[in-house]
Backbone as numpy.savetxt, mean C-alpha at the origin, in Angstrom:
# Nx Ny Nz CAx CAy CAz Cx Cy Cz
22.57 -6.54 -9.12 22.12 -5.55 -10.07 22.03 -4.20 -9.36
22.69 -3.44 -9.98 22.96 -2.35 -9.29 21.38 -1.28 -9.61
21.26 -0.54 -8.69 19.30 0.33 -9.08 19.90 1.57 -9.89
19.22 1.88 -9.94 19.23 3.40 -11.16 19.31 4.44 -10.14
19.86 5.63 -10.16 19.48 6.19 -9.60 18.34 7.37 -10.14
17.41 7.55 -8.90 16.02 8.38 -9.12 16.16 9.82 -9.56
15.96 10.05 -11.02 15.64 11.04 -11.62 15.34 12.44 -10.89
16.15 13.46 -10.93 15.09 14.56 -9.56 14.08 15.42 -10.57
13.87 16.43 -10.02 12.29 17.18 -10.74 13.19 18.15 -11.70
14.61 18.33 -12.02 15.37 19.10 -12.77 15.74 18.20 -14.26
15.50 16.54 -14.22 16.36 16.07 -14.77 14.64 15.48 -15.78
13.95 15.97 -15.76 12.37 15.77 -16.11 12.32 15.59 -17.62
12.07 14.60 -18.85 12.26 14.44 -19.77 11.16 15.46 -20.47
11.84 16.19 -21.46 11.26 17.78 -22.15 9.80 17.21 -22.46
9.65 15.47 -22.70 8.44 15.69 -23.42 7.01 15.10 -22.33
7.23 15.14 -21.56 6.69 14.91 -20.09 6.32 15.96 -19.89
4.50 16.32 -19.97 3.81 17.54 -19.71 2.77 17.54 -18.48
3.16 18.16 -17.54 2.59 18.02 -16.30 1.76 19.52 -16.40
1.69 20.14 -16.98 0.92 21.58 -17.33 -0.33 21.21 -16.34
-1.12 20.42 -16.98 -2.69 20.06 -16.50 -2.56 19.70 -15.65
-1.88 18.69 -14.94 -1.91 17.93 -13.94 -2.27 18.43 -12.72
-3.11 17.84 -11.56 -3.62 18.33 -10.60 -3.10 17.49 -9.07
-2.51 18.56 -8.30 -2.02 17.67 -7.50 -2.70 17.00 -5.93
-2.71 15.73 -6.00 -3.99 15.06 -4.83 -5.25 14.70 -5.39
-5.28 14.52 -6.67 -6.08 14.37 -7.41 -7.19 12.89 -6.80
-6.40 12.22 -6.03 -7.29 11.20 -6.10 -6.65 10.58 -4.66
-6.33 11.60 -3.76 -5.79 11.42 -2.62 -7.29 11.25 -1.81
-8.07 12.04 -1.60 -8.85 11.51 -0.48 -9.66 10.23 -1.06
-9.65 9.45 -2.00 -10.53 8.37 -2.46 -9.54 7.13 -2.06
-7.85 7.37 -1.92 -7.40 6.64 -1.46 -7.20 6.66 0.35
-7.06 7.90 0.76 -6.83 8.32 2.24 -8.64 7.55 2.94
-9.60 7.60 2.13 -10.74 6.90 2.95 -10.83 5.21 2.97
-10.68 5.10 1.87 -10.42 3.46 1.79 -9.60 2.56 1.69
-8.52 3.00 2.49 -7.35 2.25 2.43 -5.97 2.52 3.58
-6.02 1.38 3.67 -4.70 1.35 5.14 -2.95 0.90 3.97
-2.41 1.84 3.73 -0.93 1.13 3.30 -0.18 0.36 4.42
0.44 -0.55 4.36 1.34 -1.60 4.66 2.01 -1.51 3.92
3.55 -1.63 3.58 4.97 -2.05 3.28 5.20 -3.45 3.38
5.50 -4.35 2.73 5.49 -5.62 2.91 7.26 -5.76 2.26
7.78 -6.86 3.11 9.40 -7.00 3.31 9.44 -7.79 1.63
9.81 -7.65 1.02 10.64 -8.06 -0.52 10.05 -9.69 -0.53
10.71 -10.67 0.25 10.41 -12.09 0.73 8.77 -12.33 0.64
7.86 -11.55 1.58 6.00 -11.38 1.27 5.90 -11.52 0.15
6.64 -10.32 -0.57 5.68 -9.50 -1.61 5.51 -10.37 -2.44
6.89 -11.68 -2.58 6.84 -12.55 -3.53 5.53 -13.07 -3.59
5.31 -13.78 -2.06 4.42 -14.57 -1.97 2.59 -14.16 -1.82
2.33 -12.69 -1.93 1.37 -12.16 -1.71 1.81 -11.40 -3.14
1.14 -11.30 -4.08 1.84 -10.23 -5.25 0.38 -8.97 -5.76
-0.89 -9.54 -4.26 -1.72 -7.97 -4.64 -2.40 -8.24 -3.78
-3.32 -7.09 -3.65 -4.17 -6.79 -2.24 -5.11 -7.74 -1.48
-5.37 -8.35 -3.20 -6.52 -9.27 -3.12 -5.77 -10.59 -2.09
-5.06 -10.87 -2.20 -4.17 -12.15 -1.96 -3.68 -12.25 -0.44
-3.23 -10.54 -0.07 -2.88 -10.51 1.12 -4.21 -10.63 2.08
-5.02 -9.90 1.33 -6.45 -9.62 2.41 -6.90 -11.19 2.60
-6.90 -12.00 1.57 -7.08 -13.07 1.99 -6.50 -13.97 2.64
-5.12 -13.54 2.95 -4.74 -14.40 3.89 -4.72 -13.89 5.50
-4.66 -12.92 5.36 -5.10 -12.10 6.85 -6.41 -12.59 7.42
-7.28 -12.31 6.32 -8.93 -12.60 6.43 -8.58 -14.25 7.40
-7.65 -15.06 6.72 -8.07 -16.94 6.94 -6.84 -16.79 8.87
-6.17 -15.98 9.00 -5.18 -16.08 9.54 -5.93 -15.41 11.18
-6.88 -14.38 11.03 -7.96 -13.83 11.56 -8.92 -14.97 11.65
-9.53 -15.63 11.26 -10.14 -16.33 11.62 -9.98 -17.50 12.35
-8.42 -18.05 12.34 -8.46 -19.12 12.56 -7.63 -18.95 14.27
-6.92 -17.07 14.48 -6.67 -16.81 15.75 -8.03 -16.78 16.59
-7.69 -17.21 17.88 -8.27 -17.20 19.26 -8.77 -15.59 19.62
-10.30 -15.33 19.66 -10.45 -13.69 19.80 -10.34 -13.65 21.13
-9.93 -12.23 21.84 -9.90 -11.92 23.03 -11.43 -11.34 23.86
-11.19 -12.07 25.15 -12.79 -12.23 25.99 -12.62 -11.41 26.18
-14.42 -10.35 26.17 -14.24 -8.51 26.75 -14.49 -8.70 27.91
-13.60 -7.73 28.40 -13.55 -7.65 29.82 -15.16 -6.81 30.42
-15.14 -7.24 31.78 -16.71 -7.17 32.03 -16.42 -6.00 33.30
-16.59 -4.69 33.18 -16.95 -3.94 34.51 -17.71 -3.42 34.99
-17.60 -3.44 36.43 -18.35 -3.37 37.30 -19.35 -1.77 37.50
């Protein structure tokens, strides 16, 4: 299946009103609480939301060996 190609900011449908719109609107509420990851096509199947991945990290984290702190002198 061939993809579409992505619309540019010239090709903008007339009835699409961005007048109001504010830009970063809700950027620092995401920039504080949240780390993005990219996950490979194959994951995404198998993880399909945040909730799902965190939980398997969470079980995958727990069940690795933590590293001993080193002690100096």
């Amino acid at each position: 299946m061939a993809k579409a190609k992505a619309e540019s900011v010239d090709d903008i449908r007339p009835q699409y009103n961005f007048s109001k719109g504010v830009r970063g609107r809700y950027s620092d509420r995401i920039r504080k609480g949240s780390t993005v990851v990219v996950l490979e096509p194959d994951v995404a199947e198998l993880y399909p939301d945040a909730e799902s991945v965190n939980r398997a990290l969470r079980a995958v984290a727990e069940a690795a060996p933590r590293p001993r702190k080193c002690k100096h002198a």
